[in-house]
C-alpha positions as CSV (number, residue, x, y, z in Angstrom):
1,X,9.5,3.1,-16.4
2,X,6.5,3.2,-18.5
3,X,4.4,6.2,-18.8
4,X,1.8,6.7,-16.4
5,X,-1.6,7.6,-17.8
6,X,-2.2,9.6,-15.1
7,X,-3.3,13.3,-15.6
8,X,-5.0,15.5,-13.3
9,X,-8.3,15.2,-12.4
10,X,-10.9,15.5,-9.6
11,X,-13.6,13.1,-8.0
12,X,-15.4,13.3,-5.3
13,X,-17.1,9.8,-4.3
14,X,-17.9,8.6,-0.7
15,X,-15.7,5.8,0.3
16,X,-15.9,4.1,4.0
17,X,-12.9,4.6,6.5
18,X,-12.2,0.6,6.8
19,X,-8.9,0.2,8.2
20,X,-8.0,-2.8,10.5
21,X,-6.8,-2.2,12.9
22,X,-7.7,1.2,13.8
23,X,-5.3,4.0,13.6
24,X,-4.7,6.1,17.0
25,X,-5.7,9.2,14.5
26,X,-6.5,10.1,11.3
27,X,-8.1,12.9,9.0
28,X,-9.3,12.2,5.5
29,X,-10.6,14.4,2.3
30,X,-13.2,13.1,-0.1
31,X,-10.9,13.4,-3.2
32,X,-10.0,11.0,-5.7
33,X,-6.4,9.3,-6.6
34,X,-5.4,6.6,-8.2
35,X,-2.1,4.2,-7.8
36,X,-0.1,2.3,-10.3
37,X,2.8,0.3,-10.4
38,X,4.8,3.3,-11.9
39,X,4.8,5.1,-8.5
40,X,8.5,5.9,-7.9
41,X,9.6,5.1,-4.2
42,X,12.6,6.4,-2.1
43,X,14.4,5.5,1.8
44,X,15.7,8.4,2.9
45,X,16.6,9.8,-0.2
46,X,17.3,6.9,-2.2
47,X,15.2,4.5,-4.9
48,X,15.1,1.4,-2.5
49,X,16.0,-0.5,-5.8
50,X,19.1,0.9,-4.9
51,X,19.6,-1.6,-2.2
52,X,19.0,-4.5,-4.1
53,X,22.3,-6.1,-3.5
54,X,22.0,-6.6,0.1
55,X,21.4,-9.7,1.5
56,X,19.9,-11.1,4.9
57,X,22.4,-12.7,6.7
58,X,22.3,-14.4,10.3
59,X,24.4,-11.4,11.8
60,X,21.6,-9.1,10.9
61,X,19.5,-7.4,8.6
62,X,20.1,-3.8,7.1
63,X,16.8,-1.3,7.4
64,X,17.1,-0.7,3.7
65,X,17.0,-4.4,2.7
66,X,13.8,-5.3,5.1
67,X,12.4,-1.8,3.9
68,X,13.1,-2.6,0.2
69,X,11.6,-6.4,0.7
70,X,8.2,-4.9,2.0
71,X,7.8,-2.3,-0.3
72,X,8.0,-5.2,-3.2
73,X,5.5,-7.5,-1.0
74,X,3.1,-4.7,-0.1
75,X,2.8,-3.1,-3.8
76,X,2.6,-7.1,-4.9
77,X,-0.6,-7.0,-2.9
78,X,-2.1,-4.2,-3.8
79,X,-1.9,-4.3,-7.6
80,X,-2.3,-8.2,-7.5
81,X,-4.9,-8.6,-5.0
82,X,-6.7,-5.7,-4.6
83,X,-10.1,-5.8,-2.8
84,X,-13.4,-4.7,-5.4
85,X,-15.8,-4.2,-2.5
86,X,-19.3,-4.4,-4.1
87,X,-19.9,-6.7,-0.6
88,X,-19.6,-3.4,1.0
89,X,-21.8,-1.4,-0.6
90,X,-25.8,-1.6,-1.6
91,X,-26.0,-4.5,-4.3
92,X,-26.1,-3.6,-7.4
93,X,-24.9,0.1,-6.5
94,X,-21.3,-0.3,-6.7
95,X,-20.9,1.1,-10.1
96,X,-22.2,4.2,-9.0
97,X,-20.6,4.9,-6.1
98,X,-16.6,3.7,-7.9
99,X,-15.1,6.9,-9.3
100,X,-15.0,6.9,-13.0
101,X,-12.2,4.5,-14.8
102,X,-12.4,6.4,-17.7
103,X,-10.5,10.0,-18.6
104,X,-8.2,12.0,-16.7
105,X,-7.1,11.1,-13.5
106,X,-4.9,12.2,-10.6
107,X,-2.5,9.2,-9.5
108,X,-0.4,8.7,-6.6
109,X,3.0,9.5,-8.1
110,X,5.6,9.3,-5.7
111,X,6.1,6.9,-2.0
112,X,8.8,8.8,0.1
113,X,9.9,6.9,3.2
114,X,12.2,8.5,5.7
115,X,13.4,6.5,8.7
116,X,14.4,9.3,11.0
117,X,15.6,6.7,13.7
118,X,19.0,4.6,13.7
119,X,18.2,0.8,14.0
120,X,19.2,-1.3,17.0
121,X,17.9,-4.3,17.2
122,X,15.7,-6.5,15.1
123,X,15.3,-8.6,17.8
124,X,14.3,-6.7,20.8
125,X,12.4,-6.6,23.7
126,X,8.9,-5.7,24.3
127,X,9.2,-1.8,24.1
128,X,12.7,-1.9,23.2
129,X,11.6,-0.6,19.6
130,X,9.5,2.4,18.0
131,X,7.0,1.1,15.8
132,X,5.1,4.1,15.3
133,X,5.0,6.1,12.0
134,X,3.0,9.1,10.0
135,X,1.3,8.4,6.8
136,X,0.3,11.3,4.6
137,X,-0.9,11.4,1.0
138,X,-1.8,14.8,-0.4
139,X,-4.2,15.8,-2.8
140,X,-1.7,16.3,-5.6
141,X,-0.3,12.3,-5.2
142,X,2.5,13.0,-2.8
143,X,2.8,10.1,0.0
144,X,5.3,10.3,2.5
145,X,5.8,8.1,5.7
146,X,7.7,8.9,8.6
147,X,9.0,6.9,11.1
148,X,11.7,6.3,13.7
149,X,12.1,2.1,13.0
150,X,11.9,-0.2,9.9
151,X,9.2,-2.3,11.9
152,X,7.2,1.5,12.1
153,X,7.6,1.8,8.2
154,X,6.5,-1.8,7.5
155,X,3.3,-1.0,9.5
156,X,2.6,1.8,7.6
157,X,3.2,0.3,4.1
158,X,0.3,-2.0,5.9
159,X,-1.8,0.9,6.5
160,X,-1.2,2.5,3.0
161,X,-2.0,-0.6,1.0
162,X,-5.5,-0.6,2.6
163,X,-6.6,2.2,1.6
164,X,-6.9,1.2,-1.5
165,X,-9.6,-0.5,-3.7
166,X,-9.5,-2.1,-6.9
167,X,-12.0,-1.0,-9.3
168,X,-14.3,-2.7,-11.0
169,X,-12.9,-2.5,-14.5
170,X,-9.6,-2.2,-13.2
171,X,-6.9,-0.1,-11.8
172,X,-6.9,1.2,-7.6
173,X,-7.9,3.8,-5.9
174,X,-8.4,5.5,-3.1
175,X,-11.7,8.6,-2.5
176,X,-10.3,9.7,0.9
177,X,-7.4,12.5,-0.6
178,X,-5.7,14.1,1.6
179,X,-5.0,11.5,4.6
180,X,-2.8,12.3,7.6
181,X,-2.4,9.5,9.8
182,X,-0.6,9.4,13.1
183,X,-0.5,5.5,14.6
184,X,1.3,3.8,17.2
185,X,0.4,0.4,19.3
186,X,-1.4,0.2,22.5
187,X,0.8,-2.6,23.4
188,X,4.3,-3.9,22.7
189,X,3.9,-7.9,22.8
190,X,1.3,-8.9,20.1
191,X,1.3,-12.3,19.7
192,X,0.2,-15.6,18.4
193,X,0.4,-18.5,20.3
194,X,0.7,-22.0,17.9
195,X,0.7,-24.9,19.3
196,X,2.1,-27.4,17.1
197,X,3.1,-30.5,18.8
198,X,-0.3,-32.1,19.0
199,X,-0.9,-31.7,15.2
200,X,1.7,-31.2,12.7
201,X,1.9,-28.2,10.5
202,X,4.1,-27.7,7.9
203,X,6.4,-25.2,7.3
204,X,4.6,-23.4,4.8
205,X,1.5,-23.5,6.7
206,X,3.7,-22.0,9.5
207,X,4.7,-19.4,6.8
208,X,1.2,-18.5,5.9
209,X,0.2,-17.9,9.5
210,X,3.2,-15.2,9.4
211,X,2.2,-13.6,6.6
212,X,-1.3,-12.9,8.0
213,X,0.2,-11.5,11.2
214,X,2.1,-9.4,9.9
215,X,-1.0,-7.6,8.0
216,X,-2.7,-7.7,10.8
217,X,0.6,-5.7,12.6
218,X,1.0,-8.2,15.2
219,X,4.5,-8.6,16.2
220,X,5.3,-11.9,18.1
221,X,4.8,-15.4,17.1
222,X,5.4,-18.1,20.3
223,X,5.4,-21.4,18.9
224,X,4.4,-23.7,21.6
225,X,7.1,-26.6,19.9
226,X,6.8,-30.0,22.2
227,X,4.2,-31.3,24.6
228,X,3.3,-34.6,25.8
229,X,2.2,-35.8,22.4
230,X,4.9,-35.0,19.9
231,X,8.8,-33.3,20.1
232,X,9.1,-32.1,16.3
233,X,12.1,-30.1,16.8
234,X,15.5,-32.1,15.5
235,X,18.1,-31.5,17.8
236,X,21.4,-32.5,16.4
237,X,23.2,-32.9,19.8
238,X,20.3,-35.4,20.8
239,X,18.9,-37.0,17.2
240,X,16.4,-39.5,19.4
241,X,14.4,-36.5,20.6
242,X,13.0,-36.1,17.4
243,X,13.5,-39.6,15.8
244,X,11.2,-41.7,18.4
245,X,9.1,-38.2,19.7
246,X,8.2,-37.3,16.3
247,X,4.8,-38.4,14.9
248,X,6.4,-40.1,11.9
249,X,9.6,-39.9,10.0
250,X,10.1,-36.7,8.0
251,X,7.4,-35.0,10.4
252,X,9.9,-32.4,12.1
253,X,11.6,-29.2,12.1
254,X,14.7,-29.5,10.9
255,X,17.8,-26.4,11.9
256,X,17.4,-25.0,8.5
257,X,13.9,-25.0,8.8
258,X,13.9,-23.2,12.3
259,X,16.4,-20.8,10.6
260,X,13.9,-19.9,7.8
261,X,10.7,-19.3,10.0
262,X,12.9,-17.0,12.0
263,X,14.6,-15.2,9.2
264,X,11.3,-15.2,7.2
265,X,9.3,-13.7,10.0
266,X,11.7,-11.3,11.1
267,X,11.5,-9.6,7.3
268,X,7.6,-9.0,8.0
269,X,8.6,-7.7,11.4
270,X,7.9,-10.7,13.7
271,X,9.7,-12.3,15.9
272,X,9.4,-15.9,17.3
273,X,10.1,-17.5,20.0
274,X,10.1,-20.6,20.7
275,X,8.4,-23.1,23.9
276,X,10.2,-26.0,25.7
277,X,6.9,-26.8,28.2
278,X,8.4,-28.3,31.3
279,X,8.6,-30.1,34.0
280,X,5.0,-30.8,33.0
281,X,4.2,-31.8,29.3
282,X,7.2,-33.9,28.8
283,X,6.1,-37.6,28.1
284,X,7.6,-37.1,24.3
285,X,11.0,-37.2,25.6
286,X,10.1,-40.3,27.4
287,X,9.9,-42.0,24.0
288,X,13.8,-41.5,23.7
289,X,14.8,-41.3,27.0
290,X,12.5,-43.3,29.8
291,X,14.9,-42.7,32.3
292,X,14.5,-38.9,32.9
293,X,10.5,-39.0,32.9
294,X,8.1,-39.6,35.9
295,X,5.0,-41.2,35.6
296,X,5.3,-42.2,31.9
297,X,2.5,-42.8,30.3
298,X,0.7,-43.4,33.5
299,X,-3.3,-44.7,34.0
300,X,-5.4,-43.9,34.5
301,X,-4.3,-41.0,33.0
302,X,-6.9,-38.1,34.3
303,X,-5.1,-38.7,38.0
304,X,-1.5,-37.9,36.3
305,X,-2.0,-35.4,33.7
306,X,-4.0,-32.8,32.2
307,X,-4.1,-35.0,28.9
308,X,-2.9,-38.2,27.9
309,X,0.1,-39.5,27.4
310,X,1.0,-38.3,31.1
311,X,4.6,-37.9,31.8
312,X,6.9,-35.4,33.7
313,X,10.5,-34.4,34.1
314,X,11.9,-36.3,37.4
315,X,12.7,-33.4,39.5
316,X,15.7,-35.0,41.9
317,X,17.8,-37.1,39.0
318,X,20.7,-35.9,38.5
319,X,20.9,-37.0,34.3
320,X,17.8,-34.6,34.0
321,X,20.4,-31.4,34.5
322,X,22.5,-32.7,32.1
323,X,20.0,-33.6,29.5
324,X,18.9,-29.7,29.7
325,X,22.3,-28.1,29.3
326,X,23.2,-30.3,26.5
327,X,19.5,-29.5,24.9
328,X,20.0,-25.8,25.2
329,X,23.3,-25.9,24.5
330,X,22.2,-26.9,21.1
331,X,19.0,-25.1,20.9
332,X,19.9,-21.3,22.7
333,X,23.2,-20.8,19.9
334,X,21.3,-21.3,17.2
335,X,17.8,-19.0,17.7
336,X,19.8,-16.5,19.8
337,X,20.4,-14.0,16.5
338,X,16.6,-13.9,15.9
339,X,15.0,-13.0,19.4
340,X,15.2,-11.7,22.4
341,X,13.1,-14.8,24.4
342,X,12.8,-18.5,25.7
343,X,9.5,-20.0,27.2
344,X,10.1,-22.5,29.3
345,X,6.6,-23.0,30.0
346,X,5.5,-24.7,33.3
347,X,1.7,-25.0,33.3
348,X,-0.2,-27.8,34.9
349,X,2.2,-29.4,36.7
350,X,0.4,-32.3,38.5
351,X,1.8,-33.4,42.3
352,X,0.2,-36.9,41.9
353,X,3.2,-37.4,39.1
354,X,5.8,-37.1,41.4
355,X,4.2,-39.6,43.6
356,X,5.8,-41.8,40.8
357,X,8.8,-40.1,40.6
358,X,11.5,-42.5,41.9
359,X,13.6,-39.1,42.9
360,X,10.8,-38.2,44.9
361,X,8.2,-39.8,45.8
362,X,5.9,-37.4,47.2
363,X,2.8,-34.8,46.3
364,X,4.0,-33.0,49.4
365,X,3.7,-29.6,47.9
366,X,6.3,-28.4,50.5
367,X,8.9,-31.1,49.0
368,X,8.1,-30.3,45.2
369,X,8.4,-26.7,45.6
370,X,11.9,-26.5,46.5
371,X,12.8,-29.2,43.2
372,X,10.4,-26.6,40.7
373,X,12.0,-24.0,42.3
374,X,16.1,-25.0,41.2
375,X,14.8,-26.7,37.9
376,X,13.4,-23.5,36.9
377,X,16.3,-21.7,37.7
378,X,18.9,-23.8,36.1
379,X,16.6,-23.4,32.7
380,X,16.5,-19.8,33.7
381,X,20.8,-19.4,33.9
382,X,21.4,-21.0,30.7
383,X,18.9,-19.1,28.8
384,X,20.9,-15.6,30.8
385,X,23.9,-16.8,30.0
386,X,22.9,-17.0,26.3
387,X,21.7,-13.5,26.1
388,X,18.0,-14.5,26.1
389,X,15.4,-13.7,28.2
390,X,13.2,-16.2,29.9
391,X,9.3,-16.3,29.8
392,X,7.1,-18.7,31.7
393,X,3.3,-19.8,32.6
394,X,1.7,-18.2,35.4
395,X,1.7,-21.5,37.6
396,X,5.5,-20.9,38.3
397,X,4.5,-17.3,40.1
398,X,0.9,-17.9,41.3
399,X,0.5,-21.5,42.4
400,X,4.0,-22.8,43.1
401,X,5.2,-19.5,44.2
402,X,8.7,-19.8,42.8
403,X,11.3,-16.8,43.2
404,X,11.7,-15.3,39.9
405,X,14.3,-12.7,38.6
406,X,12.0,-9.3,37.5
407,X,13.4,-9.9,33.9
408,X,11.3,-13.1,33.8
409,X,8.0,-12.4,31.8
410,X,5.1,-14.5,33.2
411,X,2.5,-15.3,30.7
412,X,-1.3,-15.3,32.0
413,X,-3.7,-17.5,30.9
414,X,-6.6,-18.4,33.7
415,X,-8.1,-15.2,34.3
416,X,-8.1,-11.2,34.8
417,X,-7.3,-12.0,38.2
418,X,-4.1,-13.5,37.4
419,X,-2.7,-10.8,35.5
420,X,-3.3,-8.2,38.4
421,X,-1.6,-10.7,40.5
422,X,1.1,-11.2,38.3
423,X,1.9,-6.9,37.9
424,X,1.3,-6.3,41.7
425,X,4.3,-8.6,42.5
426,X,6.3,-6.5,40.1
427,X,6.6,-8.7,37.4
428,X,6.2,-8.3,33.2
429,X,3.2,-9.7,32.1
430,X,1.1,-11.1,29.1
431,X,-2.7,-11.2,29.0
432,X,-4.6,-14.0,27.5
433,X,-7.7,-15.2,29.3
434,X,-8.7,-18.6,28.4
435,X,-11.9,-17.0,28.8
436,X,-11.5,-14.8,25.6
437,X,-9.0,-15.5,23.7
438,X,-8.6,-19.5,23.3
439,X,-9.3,-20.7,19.7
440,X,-9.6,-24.0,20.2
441,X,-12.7,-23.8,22.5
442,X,-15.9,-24.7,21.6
443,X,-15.2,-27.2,19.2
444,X,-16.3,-29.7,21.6
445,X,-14.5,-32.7,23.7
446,X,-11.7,-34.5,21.5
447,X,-12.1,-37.0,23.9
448,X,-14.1,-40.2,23.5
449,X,-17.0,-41.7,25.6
450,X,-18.3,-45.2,26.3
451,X,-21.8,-46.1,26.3
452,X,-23.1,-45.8,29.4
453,X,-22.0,-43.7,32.8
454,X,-19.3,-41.8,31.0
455,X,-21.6,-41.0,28.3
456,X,-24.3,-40.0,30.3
457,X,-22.0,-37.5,32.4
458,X,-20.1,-36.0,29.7
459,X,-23.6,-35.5,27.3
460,X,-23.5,-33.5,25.2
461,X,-19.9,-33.8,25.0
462,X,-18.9,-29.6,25.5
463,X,-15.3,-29.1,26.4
464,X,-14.1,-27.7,29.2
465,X,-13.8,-24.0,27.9
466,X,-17.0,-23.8,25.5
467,X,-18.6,-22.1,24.1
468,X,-16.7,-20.9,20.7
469,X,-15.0,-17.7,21.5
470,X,-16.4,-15.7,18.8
471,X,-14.7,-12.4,17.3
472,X,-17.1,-10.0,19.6
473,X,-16.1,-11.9,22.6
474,X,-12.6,-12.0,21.1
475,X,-13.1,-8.2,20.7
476,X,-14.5,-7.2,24.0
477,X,-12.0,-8.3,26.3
478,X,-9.2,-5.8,27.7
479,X,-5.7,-6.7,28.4
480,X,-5.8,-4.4,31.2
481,X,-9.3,-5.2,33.1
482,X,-8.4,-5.1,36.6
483,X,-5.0,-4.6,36.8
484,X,-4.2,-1.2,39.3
485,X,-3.4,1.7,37.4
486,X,0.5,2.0,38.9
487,X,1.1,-1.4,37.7
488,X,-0.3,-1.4,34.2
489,X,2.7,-0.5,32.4
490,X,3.9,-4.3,33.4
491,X,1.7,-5.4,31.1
492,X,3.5,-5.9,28.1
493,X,0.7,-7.1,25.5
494,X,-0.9,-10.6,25.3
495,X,-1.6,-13.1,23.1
496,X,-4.4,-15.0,21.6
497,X,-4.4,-18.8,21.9
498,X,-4.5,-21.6,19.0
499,X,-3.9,-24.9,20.5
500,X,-4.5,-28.0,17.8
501,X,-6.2,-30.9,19.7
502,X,-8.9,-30.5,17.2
503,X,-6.9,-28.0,14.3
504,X,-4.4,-29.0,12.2
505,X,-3.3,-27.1,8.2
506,X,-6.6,-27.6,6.8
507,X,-8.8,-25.8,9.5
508,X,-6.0,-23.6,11.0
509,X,-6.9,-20.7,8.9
510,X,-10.7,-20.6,9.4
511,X,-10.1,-21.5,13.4
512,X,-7.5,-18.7,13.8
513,X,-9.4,-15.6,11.1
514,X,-10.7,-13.1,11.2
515,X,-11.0,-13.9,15.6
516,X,-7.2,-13.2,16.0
517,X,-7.3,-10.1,14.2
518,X,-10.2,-8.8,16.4
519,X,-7.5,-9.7,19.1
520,X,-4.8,-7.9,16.6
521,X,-6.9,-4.6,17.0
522,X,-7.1,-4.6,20.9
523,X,-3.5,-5.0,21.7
524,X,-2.8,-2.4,18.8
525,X,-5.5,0.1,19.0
526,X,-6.5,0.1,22.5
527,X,-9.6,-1.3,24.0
528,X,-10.9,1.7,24.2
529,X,-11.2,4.7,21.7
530,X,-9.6,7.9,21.5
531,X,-12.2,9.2,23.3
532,X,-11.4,6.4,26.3
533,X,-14.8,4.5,25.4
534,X,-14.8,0.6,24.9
535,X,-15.0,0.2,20.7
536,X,-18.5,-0.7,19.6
537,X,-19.4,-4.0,17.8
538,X,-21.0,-1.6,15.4
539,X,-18.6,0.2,14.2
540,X,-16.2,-3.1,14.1
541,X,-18.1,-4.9,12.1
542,X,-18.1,-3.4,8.7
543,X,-14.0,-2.7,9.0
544,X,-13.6,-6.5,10.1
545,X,-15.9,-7.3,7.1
546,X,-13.9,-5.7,4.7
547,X,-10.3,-7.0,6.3
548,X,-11.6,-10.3,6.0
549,X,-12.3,-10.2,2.3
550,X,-8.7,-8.3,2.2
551,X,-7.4,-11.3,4.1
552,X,-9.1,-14.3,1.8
553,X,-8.0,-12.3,-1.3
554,X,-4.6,-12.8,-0.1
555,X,-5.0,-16.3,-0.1
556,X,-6.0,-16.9,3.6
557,X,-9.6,-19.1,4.6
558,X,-10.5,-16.7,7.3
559,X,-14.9,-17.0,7.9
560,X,-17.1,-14.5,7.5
561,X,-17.8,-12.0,9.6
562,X,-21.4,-11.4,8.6
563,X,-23.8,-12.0,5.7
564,X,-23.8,-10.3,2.8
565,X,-27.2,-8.7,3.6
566,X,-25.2,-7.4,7.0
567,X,-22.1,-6.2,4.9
568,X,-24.0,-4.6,2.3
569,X,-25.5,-2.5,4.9
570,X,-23.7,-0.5,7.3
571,X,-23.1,-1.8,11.7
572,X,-26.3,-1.5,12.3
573,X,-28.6,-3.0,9.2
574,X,-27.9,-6.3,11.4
575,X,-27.9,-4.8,14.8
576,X,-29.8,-5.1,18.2
């Protein structure tokens, strides 16, 4: 190692407490260190370079391997893209307030990470895993992180990282010596839901999205795969899924790259699961197989279906059964070492559909109910039998009142009121209102209008969720807002919505940051404070600020927050 230049040395400068999200606790000094690359780092007891002949391998990843990898990506960050924050402090003042770059300093010599916990799963269930941890960094350069889980250490090289500025004229440090910090989530299921079978996304854009969840310590990605418009998923067993429902040749997730945005996620502590929608949402495999879909493609399309191309699964054909075991047959196998869940969707199923339904023939909700009821749990038994465990919309609970087993989780998306419903029957739930926390709203209708009658009752053309759902409203809502107090530990987390009518790669970033990160810091800090008071705007503000520069930096288009006039200030220079 090269010698540090590090001596010791005392400043005191004032440096903000800007940490996203918010730890549960944390006590600071007003001393000076500074960080370089010569810091020597241990896992319980050991360099973590000593681990550098492990490998990740389908079976399972080692503590000490995942450890080692975000060490490497975390210290890449912070001595690569360090934040110099003269957008958070008065212009033309930063200078004054940076500690001196010049002379003797005190550095943060040594990272010791003990993992007090044995690992069990790197796939587990919501709650199934510690992710807590204690960060201390004394005044004499010692840091030390404690925790029971490698997902509780990765959060906390997180933490660490940010507390960190570059200055100026080079080199990083940090004017808050000694920290103790004590941190756990709120919530167990922190998630991103992508949708990306209306637009196509790479996989490194799929990647990139990963990489700034797991900054932002969320912990679940649900990638909404297929939908009426697109089935981009190849599946070997059945090539014409993908081949005829795929928007063009080459557009499609191939096993391998399944394999890597599991196996790349679950190294930055994020698992994904992946979404069959169904019965409804189906029509893209009607491009391969006619046969097994009602109502394909049906007009006009507004009495069939939510959005066009309308289509459902026929709910009384016997091939339909078959088709399912033999897709997740193929599908279950292969993502089964990487998570613990299965969405099977189930929203908006329309009864005029089955009105066209050969099997059926009737809207009779009294007749449908029964043919939801064992599709759902034939999906349901193959998912058990695979060791996964099943998650679906709310409509298979609330409006079609199906019988499900209490290891089902039922995801919420219509309102507070559904989520209360969904905990007093006893089930798992995740939060999500539409109201809140849908990205896509706002943006206006993707949908076109002719001159005249249509025009003139769809002016000026708002969709059906507007307006924009921007990062205060994001950051106001609570996961737990009317759900009875006996029932609130059912609620498992949430997650924040990103469907792509109107986003595809080159908007996703600036549609998804910094909102979903103001969504990262309720379901990790808590709506409410230490003190049990809803977090203020005003205090937000300047901490979002500064993540998002963090975040952009890093190489991700998230907007701004505010102004630089507003940043330069503190929460209230650009308050009411």
């Amino acid at each position: 190692m090269a010698a540090s230049t590090c001596l010791i040395w005392l400043v005191f400068v004032f440096q903000a407490l800007a940490l996203w999200p918010a730890p549960q606790s944390i006590k600071t000094g007003n001393s000076t260190l500074w960080i370089e690359s010569t810091i020597t780092v241990s896992y319980n007891g050991r360099s973590f370079l000593d681990s550098s002949s492990e490998a990740f391998s389908a079976a399972g990843v080692s503590s000490s391997i995942f450890i080692q990898q975000a060490v490497t990506r975390s210290f890449d960050l912070l001595f690569n893209k360090g934040l110099v924050p003269w957008k958070q402090h008065p212009r033309h003042q930063l200078s004054e307030l940076e500690p001196a770059a010049t002379g003797p300093k005190i550095c943060v010599r040594s990272l010791t990470i003990n993992q007090k916990g044995l690992e069990h799963t790197f796939k587990p269930l919501a709650g199934q895993v510690d992710e807590s941890y204690n960060l201390t960094i004394s005044e004499d350069g010692r840091a030390t992180i404690d925790a029971l889980s490698a997902f509780g250490i990765l959060h906390a090289l997180q933490t660490f990282i940010q507390l960190f500025y570059e200055h100026s004229t080079g080199g990083s440090y940090t004017t808050l010596a000694p920290i103790t910090i004590t941190d756990f989530p709120k919530f167990s299921h922190r998630g991103l839901n992508m949708d990306v079978a209306r637009n196509w996304y790479p996989l490194p854009s799929i990647l990139h999205t990963i990489d700034a969840l797991s900054w932002n310590k969320f912990n679940r990605l649900h990638i909404h795969m297929t939908d009426s418009q697109s089935w981009p998923m190849e599946i070997p067993s059945l090539p014409l899924l993908s081949q005829k429902g795929s928007y063009s040749t080459g557009l499609t997730y191939s096993p391998a790259d399944i394999q890597k945005i599991h196996t790349y996620a679950l190294l930055r502590g994020i698992e994904v699961f992946i979404e069959f929608d169904m019965p409804g949402h189906t029509t893209s495999i009607g491009l391969a197989y006619p046969e097994l879909i009602a109502a394909l493609e049906a007009k006009p399309w507004n009495e069939y279906c939510a959005e066009p191309p309308c289509g459902s699964l026929q709910l009384n054909n016997p091939a339909v059964p078959q088709f399912l075991e033999k897709l997740f047959d193929d599908v279950l196998p292969r993502v089964k070492p990487y998570t613990a869940y299965f969405h099977t969707g189930g929203d908006e199923v329309n009864m005029n559909t089955y009105t066209l339904d050969p099997t059926v023939q009737s809207k009779d909700k009294t007749v449908l109910q029964p043919l939801i009821q064992k599709f759902v749990d034939r999906n349901h038994d193959q998912i058990r039998k695979a060791g996964l465990t099943p998650v679906v919309w709310e409509e298979m609970l609330l409006e079609w009142d199906l019988k499900l087993d209490k290891d089902v989780v039922v995801q919420s998306w219509l309102s507070d009121d559904s989520v209360a419903a969904i905990t007093k029957r006893g089930h798992k739930a995740l939060a999500g209102n539409y109201n809140f926390w849908y990205l896509d709203c706002g943006a206006g209708q993707w949908l076109n209008f002719d001159n005249g009658l249509s025009f003139q009752q769809y002016y000026p053309f708002n969709d059906y969720c507007s307006p924009v759902k921007n990062w205060r409203l994001v950051y106001s809502y609570d996961p737990l807002s009317g759900v009875a107090e006996n029932d609130r530990h059912l609620v498992l987390g949430g997650e924040v919505h990103m469907w792509s009518e109107q986003t595809d790669p080159v908007n996703l970033d600036q549609m998804v940051w910094p909102r979903a990160a103001a969504a990262g810091e309720v379901l990790w800090s808590g709506r409410q404070d230490a003190s049990g008071n809803n977090r203020s705007q005003v205090e937000a503000s300047p901490r979002l600020s500064e993540w998002r520069e963090r975040m952009v930096i890093r190489g991700i288009g998230a907007g701004p927050v505010q102004m630089v006039y507003c940043t330069q200030g503190d929460g209230t220079t650009c308050s009411l």
